[in-house]
N, C-alpha and C positions, 0 to 999 in steps of 0.2 A: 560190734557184735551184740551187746547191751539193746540195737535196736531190735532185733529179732524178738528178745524176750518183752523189752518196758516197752518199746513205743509199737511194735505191729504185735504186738499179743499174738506170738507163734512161736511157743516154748518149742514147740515139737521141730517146728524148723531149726533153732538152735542144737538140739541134741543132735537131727540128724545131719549137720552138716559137720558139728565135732566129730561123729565118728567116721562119716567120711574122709573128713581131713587127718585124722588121725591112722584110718586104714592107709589110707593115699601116701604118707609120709613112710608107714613101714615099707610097701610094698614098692617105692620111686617109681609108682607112675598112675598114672588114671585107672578106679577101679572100676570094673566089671559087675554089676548086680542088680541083681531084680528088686522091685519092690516088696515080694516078699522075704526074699532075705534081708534087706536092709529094716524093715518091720520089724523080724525077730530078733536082730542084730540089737536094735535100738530101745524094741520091750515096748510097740507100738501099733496098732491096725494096720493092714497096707494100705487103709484108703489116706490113714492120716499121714503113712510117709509118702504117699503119691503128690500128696496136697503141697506137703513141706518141700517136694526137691521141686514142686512148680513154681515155688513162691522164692526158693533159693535160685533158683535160676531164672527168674523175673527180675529181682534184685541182684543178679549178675555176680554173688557169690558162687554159681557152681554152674558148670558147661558141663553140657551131653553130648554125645554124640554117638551113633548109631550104624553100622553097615548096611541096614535096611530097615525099615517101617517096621519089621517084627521082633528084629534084633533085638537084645537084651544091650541096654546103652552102656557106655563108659562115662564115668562121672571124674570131673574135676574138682575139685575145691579152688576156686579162685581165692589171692589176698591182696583187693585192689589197697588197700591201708599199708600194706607192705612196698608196693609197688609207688605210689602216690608219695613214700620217702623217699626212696630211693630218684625220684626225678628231683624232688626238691633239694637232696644232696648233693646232686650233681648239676642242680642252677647254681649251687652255692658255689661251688668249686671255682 
């Protein structure tokens, strides 16, 4: 996560993928939200939190997905770092 902020200088992507992962975790499932709520949510433009869930889901920290082209998407918080132990635990085994 340290790459988001030192090495791709995208502070704004770090915050708003904390609080996405943070909503996601209270609410046990993919949330539901616009850009501009998650803007306000975060204390951010909407253009900057538009920028930030593009570049988190370029970098495959976070999946969208949408019922149609207009729909307001559902956001995931991926943790491939989480995931990436848990195989190498179970090579161990």
């Amino acid at each position: 996560m340290r790459d988001l902020v030192g090495h791709d200088h995208r502070p704004v992507s770090f915050l708003v993928y904390l609080w996405l992962a943070a909503a996601q975790a209270r609410a046990g499932k993919p949330l539901q939200v616009s850009y501009q709520e998650l803007a306000e949510s975060v204390g951010v433009s909407k253009s900057a939190a538009q920028a930030a869930v593009g570049w988190l889901i370029r970098r495959k920290l976070l999946t969208a997905t949408k019922a149609n082209a207009t729909a307001v998407p559902f956001y995931a918080a991926m943790t491939p770092w989480k995931e990436a132990s848990r195989r190498a635990a179970a090579r161990d085994r």
